[in-house]
N, C-alpha and C positions, 0 to 999 in steps of 0.2 A: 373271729367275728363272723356274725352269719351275713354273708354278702347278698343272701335274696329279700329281707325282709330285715330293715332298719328306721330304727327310731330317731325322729329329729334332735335326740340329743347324741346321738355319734354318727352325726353327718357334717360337713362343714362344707365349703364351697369349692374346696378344691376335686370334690366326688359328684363332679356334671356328668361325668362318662358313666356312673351306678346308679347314681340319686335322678337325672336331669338338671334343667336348671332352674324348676320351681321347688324340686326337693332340696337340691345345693344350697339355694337362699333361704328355709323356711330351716334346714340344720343349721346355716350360719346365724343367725337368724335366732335361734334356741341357743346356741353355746354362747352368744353375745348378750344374752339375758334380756333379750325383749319379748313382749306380750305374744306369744306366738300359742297358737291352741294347742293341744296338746296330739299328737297323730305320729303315724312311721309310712316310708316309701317302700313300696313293692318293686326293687330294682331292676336294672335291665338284664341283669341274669333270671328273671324269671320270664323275660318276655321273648330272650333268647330261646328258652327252653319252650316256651308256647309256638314261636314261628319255626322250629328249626326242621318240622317236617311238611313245612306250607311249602317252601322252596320258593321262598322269596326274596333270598339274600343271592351277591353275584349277576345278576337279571336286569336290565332297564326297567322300572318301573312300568307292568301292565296294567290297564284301566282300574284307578284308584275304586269303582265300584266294585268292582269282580274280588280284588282283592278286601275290601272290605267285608263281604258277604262272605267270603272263605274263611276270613280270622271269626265273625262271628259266630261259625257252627263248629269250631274248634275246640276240643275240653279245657280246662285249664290244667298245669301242670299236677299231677298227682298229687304233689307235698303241698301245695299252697292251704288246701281248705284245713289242712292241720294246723296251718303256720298261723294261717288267721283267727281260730280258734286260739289260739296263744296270745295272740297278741292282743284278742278283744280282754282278757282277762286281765290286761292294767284299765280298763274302761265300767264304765257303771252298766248294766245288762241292760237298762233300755237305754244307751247311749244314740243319738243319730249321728251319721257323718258327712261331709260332702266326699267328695269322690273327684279326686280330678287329673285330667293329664298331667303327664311331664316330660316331656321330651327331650332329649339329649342337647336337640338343636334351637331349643327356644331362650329365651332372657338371655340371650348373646349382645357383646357387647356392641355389638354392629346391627341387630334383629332381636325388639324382642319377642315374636312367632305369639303376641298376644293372644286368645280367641280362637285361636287356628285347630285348635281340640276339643274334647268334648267333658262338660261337668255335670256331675250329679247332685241335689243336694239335698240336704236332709233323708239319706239313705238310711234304713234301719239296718242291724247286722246278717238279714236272710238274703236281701239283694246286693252286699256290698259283692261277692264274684260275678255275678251278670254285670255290676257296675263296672269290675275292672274288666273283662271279655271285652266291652263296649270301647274303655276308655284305649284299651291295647288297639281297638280296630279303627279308632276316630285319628289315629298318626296317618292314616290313607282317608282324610276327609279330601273331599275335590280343593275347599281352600285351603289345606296342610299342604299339599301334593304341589298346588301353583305357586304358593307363598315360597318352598325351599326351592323352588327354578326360578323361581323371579331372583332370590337372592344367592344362587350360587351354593346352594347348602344340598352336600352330598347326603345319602340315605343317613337314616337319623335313627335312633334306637327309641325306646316308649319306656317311661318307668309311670307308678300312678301313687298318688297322694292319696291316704287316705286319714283324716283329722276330723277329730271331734268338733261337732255343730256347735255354731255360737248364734243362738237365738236373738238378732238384732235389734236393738228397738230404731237403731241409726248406723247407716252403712254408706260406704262411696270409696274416693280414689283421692289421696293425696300427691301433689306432686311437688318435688321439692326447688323447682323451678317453673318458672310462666313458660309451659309449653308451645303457648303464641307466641310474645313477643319474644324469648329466650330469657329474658331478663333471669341473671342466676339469684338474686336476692328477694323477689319475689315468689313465697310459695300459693298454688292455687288447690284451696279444697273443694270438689265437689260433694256434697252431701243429700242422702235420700234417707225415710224412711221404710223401716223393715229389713230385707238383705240386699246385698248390693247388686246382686243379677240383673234389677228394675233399671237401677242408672247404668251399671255395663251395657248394658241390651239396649239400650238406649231409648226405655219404654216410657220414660218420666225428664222432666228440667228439673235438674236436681239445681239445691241452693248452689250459690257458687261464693265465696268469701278467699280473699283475695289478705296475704299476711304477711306483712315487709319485716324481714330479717334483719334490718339495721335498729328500726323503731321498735322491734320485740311488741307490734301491733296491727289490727286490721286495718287494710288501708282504703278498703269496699269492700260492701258486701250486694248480693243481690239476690234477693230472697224471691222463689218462685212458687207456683200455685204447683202443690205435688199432687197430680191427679189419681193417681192409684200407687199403691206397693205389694209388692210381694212378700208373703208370711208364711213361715213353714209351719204345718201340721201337725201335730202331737204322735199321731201313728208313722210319721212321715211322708213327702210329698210337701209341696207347697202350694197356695192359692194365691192370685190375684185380687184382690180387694181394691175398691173405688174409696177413695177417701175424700180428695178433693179440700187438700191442708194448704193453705196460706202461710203457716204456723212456721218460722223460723228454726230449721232441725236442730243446731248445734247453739249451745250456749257460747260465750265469749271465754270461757274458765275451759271448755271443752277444746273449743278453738285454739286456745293458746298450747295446750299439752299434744294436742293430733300436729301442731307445728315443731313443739322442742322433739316429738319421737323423731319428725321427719330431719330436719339439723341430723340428729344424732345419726340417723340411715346413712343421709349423703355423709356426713364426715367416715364412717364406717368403713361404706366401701369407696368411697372419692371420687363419686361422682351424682350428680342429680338422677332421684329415682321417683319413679313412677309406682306408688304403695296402695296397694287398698287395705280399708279396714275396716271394722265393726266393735258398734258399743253394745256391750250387755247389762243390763242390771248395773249403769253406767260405770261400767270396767272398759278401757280403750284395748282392744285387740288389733294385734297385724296381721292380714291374714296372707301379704302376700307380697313382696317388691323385686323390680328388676331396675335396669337402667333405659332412663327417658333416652330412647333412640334417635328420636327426631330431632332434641337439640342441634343448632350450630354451634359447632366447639371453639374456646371460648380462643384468643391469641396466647402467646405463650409471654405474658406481661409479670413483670415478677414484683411490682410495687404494689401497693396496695393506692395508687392514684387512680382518678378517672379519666381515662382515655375515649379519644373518639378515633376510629377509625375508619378509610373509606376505602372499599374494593376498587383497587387497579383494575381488574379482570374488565369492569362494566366500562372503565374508561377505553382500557386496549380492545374493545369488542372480541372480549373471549372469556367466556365464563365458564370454562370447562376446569375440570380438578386438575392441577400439576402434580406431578410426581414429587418426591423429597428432595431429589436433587436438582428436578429443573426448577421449581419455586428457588432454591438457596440460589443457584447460577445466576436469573434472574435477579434475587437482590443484589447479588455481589457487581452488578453492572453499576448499582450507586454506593461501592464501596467508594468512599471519600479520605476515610482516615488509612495510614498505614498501619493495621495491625498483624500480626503471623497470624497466616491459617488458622494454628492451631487453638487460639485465641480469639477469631473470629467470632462475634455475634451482631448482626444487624439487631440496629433495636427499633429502627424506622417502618421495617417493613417486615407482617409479619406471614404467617401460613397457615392460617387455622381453619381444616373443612379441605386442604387443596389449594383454596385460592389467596391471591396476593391481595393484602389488608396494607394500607400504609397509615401510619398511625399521626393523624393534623392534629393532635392536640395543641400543639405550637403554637400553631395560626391563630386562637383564639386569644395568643396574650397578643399576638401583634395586629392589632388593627387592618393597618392599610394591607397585611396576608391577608386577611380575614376578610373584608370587602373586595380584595381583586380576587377570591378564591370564589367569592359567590358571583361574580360579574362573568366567568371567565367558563365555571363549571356547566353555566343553562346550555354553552353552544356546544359541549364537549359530552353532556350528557345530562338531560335535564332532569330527570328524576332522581338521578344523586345531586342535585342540586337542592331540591326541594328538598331530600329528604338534611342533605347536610344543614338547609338553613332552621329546618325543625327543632335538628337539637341541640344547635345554637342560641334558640330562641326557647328551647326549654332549659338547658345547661347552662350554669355560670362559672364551676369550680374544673379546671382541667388541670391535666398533668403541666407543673411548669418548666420543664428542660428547657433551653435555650437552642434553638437553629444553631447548627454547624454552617455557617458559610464559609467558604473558602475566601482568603481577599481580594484575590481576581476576578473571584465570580463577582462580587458586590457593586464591581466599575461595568458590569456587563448592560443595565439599563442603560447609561453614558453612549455605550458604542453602539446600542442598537439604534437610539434619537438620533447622532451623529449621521450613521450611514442613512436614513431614514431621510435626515434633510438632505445632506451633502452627498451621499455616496453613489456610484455608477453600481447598479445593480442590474444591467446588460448582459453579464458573461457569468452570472450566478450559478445556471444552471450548468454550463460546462465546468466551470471551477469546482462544484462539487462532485458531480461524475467524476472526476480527478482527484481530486480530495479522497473520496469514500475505498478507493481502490487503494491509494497509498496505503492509508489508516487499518482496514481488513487486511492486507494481504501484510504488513507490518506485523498484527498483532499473531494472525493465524499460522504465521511463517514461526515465530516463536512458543507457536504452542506444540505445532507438530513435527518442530525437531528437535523438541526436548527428549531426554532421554527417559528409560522406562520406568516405573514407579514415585517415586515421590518426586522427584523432578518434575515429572510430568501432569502431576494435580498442582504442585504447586507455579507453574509454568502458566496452567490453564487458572489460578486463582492469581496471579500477577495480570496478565492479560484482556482477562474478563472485565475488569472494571475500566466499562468505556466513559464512562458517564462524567469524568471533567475533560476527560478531550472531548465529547459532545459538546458540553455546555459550552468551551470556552469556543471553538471552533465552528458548529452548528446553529447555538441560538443567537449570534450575530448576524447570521445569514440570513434566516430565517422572520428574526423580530423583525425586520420595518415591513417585511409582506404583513402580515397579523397586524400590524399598528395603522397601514394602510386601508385594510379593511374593513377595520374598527371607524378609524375616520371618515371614511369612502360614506359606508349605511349610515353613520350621521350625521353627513353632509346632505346625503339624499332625503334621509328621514326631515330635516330643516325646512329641506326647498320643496318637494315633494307629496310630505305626508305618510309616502307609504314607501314598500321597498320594490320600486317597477321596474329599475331597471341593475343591479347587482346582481337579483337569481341567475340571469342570465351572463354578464361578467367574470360569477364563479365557476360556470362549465366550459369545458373546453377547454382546461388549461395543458400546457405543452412541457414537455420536458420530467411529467412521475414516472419515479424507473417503475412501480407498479403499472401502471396503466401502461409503458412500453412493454412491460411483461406480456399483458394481453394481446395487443397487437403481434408482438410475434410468434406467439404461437397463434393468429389467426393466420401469417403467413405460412407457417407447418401446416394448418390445416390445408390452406390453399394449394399448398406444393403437391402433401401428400394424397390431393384428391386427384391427382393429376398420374397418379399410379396405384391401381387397384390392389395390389398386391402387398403397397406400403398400409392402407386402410386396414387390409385383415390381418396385416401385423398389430395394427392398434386394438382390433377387434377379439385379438384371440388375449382371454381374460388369465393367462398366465399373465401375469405383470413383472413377476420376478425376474422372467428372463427378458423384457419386453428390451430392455434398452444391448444385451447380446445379440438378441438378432438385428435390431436394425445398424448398428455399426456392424454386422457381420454383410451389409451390403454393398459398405463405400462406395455410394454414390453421392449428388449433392445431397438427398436427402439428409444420410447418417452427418453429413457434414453437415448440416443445420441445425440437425436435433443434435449435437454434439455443443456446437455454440450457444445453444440454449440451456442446458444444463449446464455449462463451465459458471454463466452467470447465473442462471437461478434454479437451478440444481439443491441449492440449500435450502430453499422455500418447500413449504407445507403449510398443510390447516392445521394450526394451534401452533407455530412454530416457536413460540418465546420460550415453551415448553419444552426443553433440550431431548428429553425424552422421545420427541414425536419422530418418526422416522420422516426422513425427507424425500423430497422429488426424484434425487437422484440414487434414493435406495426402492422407492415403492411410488412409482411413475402411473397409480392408478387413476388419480383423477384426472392431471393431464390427459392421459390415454382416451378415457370415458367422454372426455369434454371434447379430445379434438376431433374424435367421432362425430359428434352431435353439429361439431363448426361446420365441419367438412360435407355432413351430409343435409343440412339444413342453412346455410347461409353460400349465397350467391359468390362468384370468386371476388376477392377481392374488398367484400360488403362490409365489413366491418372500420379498412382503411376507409373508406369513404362514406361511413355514416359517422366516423369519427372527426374527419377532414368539414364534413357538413356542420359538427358541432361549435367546431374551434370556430369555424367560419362566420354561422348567427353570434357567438360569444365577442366576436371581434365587429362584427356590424354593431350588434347590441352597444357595446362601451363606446364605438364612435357617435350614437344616436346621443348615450346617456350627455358626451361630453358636449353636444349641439343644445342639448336639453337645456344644462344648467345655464352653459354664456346667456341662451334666449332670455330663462328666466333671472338668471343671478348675477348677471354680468361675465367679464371677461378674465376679471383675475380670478374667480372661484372656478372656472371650467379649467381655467389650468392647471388649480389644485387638483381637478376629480380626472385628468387627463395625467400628473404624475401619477396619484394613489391609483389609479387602473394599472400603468406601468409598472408600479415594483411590487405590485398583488402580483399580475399574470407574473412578472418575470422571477420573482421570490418563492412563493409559493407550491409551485412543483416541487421542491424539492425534501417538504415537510420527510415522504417515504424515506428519504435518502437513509433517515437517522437510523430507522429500523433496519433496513437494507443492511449499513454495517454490521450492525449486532448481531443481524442474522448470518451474515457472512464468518463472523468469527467466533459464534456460536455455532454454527456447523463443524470448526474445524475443530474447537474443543470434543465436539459430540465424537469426529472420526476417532480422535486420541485417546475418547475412553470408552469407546468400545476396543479399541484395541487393549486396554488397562482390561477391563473384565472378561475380554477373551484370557486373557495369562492366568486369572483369577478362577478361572475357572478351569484351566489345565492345573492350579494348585488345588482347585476343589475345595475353593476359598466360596464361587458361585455355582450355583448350576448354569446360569445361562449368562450370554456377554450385557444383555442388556438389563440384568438386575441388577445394575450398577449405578442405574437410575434414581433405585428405589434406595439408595442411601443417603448419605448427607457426607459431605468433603471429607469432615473432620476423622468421621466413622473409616472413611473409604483410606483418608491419610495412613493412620495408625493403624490402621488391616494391614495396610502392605508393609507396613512395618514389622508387625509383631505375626502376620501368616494367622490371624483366626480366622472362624470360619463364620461366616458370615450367611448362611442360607438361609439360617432358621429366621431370622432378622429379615432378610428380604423377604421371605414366604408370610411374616406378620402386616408387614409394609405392604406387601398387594392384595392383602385381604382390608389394608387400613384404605387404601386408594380406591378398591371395591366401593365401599361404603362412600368414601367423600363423592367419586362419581353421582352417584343418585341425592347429594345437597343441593337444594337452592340457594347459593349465595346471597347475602344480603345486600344491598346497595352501601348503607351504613350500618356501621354496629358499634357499642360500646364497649368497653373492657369487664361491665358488668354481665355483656351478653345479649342485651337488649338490642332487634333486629328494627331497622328504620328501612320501609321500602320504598316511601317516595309517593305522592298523589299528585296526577292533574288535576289545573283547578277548573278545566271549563267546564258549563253547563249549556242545561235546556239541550244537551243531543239528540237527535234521534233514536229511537232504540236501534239496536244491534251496529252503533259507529262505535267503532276502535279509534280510540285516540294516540297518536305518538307527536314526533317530530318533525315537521316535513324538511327537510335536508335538501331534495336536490325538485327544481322547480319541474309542475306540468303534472297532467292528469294520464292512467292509464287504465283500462280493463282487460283483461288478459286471466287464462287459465291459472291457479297458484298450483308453486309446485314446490313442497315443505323439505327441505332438505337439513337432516339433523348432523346427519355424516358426510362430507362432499364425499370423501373418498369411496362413497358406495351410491352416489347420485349422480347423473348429467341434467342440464337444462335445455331443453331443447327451444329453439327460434321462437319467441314470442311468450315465454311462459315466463308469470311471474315468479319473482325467486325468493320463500319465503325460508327463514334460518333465524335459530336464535342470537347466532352474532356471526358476523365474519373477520375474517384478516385477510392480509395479503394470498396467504397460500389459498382461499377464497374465488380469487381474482378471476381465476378461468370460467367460472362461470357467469361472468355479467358480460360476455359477450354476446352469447343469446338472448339473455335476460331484457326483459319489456320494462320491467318494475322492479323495484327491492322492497323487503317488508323484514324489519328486525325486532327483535324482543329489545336491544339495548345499544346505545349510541345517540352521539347528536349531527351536530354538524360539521364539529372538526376531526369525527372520531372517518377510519379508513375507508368503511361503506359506504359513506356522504361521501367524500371527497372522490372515489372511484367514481358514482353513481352520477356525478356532474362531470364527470372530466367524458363520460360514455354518454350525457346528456338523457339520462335515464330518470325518470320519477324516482323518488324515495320515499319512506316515510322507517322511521329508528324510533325505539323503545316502545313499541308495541305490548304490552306486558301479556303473555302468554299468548303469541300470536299465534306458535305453532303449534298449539294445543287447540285453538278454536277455529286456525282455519284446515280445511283438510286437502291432501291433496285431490286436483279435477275440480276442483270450486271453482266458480267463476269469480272473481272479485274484482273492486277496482281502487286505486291508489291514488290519493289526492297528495303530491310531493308539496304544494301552496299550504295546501291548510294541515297535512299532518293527521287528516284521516283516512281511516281505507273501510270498507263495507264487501260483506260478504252479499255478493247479487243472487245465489239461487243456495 
């Protein structure tokens, strides 16, 4: 076979490295019997053979102009103008063609490098080699060159298409999925008159008709004014022509067949694709499909029911992609039922994109779920709130499984009323500080002296699931504070009207092992401002060794930053993420932060601007309980005088629950990295921590059976690649369909951002956008703006003036830090950190839940 010059019918899709991957799809494509023009690909051994005296292969890419201009004045290979001359001879002699890239690196299933090269069309056969010169040098366009660094795509090879012209009378883009909403059973055709360059280019509104694949019909259409199209030339070339058509492009008979090709595409290759196409002498041609990249992919749901499901991520204010293994760890915290590992499937909670999906179809058949999920969701995140009551209120048929409740959990509402009336809730928080140590160091002892291989995953899958000793142990602690505060703001809302005096009763509260977190490393700052020497240990940005040298001083120092890691050593940003490395492995943002305490807060400043909060929040709740006797009499102030009591004294301990997880998911994380370090002396991995990138089950039967596992992790972090750069949905369906949530106020001012306001009082201050903590500090007075936070978070709200989030409400961790530091907030910002920049001056209304960028 000649390998430099092939026809689409002996190409098929496993030839991307010869063909590309517009040639791949257009041979698979031809030997699948669909409408394909008729044309062959000028492979990448011919383009080989054109660069290989430019000396551009081995070299960091040099300015993509220089190199462009070089490939252009280059001859083409000797044998080609033979080859093409051969091959025009299956063609009619005034045949036209288009001309177009192909790249090695394009319609990947992660990228598909759309646009990013350059087409010819309606070429006659004198200019088709200037066409291909052009198409070989358009692989170094300025956006080809950006587009493969934005996406991690090493140097890429150029092959060029060259296909017989199909004279349109109707052209566009089918796609066999709603690119917007995700919805997978909705297909969307755009359609334009003439070829489809007008609608690609984006020079015309093409019609848009909208075709639901259950009803095999349109479901809308909407028909636009096509102002002009583009028409190719009889000698070749094309022109622009004004037409100014109302005229409806596509018939309902035409509509219906550009839908069954598209069906046919996706079932093909299995997955929704993005197709263009063109009508001739009303013949349907394909002239082109890859996979709709933009999709969020879908859960891993194997019924054919309708599901609803809501992202955990937005609840736990972390929306960042998990790894394979830390999503499965993380479900396995609610394994409930006993099954073997090797049997394991959570079916509650899914992975799809990265992020954790839990799937409330359930709630829907139980009522009183159903009403306290929407009661309970506005203060935990109010825009999954909204959006969940959307498609509740558009939905009526859900998946009907049945709740696994445990029988002990079900007596759990009983105990929390109980202790809520009757219970001494005085020594809650010591009890748990007690409690959460037993519980971790119980579970963590058993995981890191199991023994090596399978012992040891299954050790760490026995242990993991914390989540009925949470429930049965935790949410009785915890329910009468939340039941108190419920009652408390309806109490006041009755006598009152509004909510004057709560804002204040929820700051300051005493006893979050988070918020002791921050404090004490404001005292490391303090200490170590107090020896210059310990500062530019902090300062010198080797981090790796950062925690060797300073026990390499044993002073009190090392002996404080030693106590500080023994307990929160496991903490990090993203930490639920077993994958993320920890404090006590990569000490950078602590580091970077106690810099900024140290060199920018007075000694001492932070105990007693903390000490000042607790203080107003404890005047506040004595005023409130003066308030009510005045107005309400005597036995109601005694009510809002308990419900203050077992809020403050309940309520700290919300972290506690995390705090354990995290504790005994760190000791799992030690155990298998220890697991993939031997893995990798078997040359099972390359490295300890692609260990990550597996799933239990996978990682079980590895160590069982000794395969080799690398080429499987190297697809997994090019699959994690890709989920990184998803926008999570708030809600989604099992159809696909993405629900993101609307506030409903109006009449704003222009340019007011609306969220949450969480933590009471107004601020102005400098913003300062932090995507990464571990590559940010916040220095004294600046606001802290971040798409979501967690615990390993924390160190930065001690400088912090303000908070400002893409996502949270008021019970989610940034609220509750944000009041306990007495700090403005405002949560679910929707794209804050993309509109505010850093050095903005802005200001944060924490009362109303807006903030305004001031210059």
């Amino acid at each position: 076979m000649n390998e430099k010059l092939l026809f689409f019918e002996d190409i098929n899709k496993d030839m991307r490295s010869l063909a590309g991957g517009k040639g791949a799809n257009l041979g698979e494509m031809t030997q699948a019997g669909f409408p394909v023009p008729k044309g062959f690909c000028i492979t990448t051994e011919v383009y080989r053979d054109f660069v290989k005296d430019a000396d551009l292969f081995g070299e960091p890419e040099p300015d993509a102009e220089q190199i462009r201009e070089k490939l252009q004045s280059l001859p083409l290979p000797d044998y080609l103008p033979e080859m093409l001359r051969e091959a025009m001879k299956k063609f009619k002699p005034d045949a036209l063609f288009s001309v177009r890239s192909s790249a090695t690196a394009e319609d990947l299933p992660y990228a598909s490098f759309a646009g990013q090269q350059d087409t010819y069309l309606n070429v006659p056969v004198s200019e088709i080699e200037n066409a291909v010169r052009n198409c070989f040098a358009s692989l170094y366009t300025d956006r080809a060159v950006e587009y493969r660094k934005k996406n991690n795509i090493e140097k890429a090879l150029m092959c060029v298409i060259v296909q017989q012209m199909v004279f349109s009378e109707a052209a566009g883009v089918l796609f066999t999925a709603d690119p917007v909403s995700g919805n997978r059973h909705i297909e969307v055709i755009d359609a334009g008159f003439g070829l489809g360059e007008a609608l690609v280019s984006g020079l015309v509104t093409p019609d848009h008709y909208y075709y639901n694949k259950k009803k095999g019909a349109v479901s809308e259409r909407r028909i636009s004014l096509k102002k002009i199209a583009i028409l190719p030339l009889i000698n070749g070339g094309t022109i622009t022509k004004e037409i100014n058509s109302a005229k409806q492009v596509l018939s309902g008979e035409q509509i219906k067949e550009l839908a069954s090709f598209g069906e046919k595409l996706e079932q093909h290759y299995g997955m929704p694709q993005d197709v263009e196409w063109a009508i001739q002498d009303n013949k349907l041609y394909i002239l082109q499909t890859r996979a709709i990249t933009s999709l969020y992919p879908l859960p891993d749901i194997k019924d054919n029911d309708f599901h609803i499901l809501i992202c955990i991520g937005h609840i736990q204010m972390n929306t960042a992609a998990f790894s394979r293994m830390g999503g499965e760890t993380f479900a396995l915290l609610f394994r409930m039922k006993d099954i073997p590992l090797t049997e394991y499937k959570n079916e509650r909670i899914f992975l799809p994109g990265g992020r954790l999906f839990s799937d409330l179809s359930s709630l829907y058949n139980y009522g009183i779920l159903r009403k306290l999920a929407l009661k309970v969701l506005p203060e935990i995140e109010p825009l999954t709130a909204e959006a969940l009551s959307e498609v509740f209120a558009q939905y009526t048929k859900f998946h009907k499984k049945k709740l696994y409740i445990p029988k002990d959990v079900s007596f759990l509402p009983i105990k929390i009323f109980y202790r809520f009336l009757k219970g001494d809730t005085s020594s809650t928080i010591s009890y748990m500080y007690k409690l959460a140590g037993e519980i971790s160091d119980k579970r963590s002892l058993a995981i890191l002296t199991a023994p090596a291989g399978q012992p040891r995953i299954q050790a760490i899958y026995e242990n993991i699931n914390l989540i009925n000793t949470i429930i049965r142990t935790f949410v009785p602690l915890i329910g009468p504070g939340i039941l108190a505060l419920v009652k408390m703001k309806r109490m006041e809302k009755r006598i009152f009207g509004e909510a004057r005096y709560t804002p204040y009763v929820e700051m300051g509260l005493e006893g979050n092992i988070t918020t002791e977190m921050g404090l004490m490393l404001g005292d490391l700052a303090d200490l170590a401002n107090q020896h210059a020497e310990v500062i530019n240990e902090f300062r010198n940005t080797k981090y790796i060794t950062l925690h060797q040298r300073i026990y390499a001083r044993n002073d009190d120092f090392s002996g404080k930053w030693a106590e500080f890691l023994d307990i929160y050593g496991c903490r990090c940003a993203g930490e639920l993420d077993i994958s993320c490395s920890r404090w006590r492995e990569n000490p950078a943002l602590i580091a970077k932060q106690l810099v900024a305490m140290a060199e920018g807060k007075e000694y001492g400043s932070h105990r007693t601007e903390y000490e000042a909060t607790v203080k107003k929040a404890k005047a506040k709740a004595q005023e409130f309980i003066r308030a009510v006797e005045h107005k309400a009499g005597k036995r109601k102030s005694k009510k809002i005088a308990r419900y203050i009591k077992i809020y403050r004294e309940v309520f700290p301990i919300r972290e506690h629950m995390k705090y354990i997880i995290i504790r005994v998911m760190d000791s799992a994380r030690i155990a298998l990295l220890k697991q993939g370090t031997e893995m990798v002396i078997k040359e099972q991995l390359k490295n300890a921590e692609d260990i990550f990138l597996l799933q239990y089950k996978e990682l079980y039967e590895a160590i069982e059976d000794g395969s080799d596992l690398r080429g499987l992790a190297d697809e997994r972090r090019q699959e994690l690649r890709h989920w990184q750069k998803l926008t999570p949905p708030r809600v989604m369906t099992s159809e696909g369909e993405c629900i993101i949530g609307r506030y409903k106020a109006k009449n704003l001012l222009v340019g007011t951002m609306i969220g949450s306001g969480v933590s009471f009082g107004a601020v102005e201050g400098i913003a300062k956008v932090v995507l990464d903590p571990k590559e940010s500090r916040v220095e004294v007075g600046e606001i802290l703006v971040a798409p979501f936070t967690d615990p390993g978070w924390t160190p930065l709200f001690i400088n912090a003036a303000g908070l400002v989030t893409e996502v949270g409400g008021k019970l989610t961790h940034g609220s509750v830090v944000a009041r306990e530091y007495g700090i403005p907030a405002v949560t679910g910002v929707v794209d804050a950190t993309s509109k505010i920049k850093t050095g903005q001056r802005i200001r944060v209304d924490g009362s109303s839940g807006y903030v305004w960028i001031l210059d």
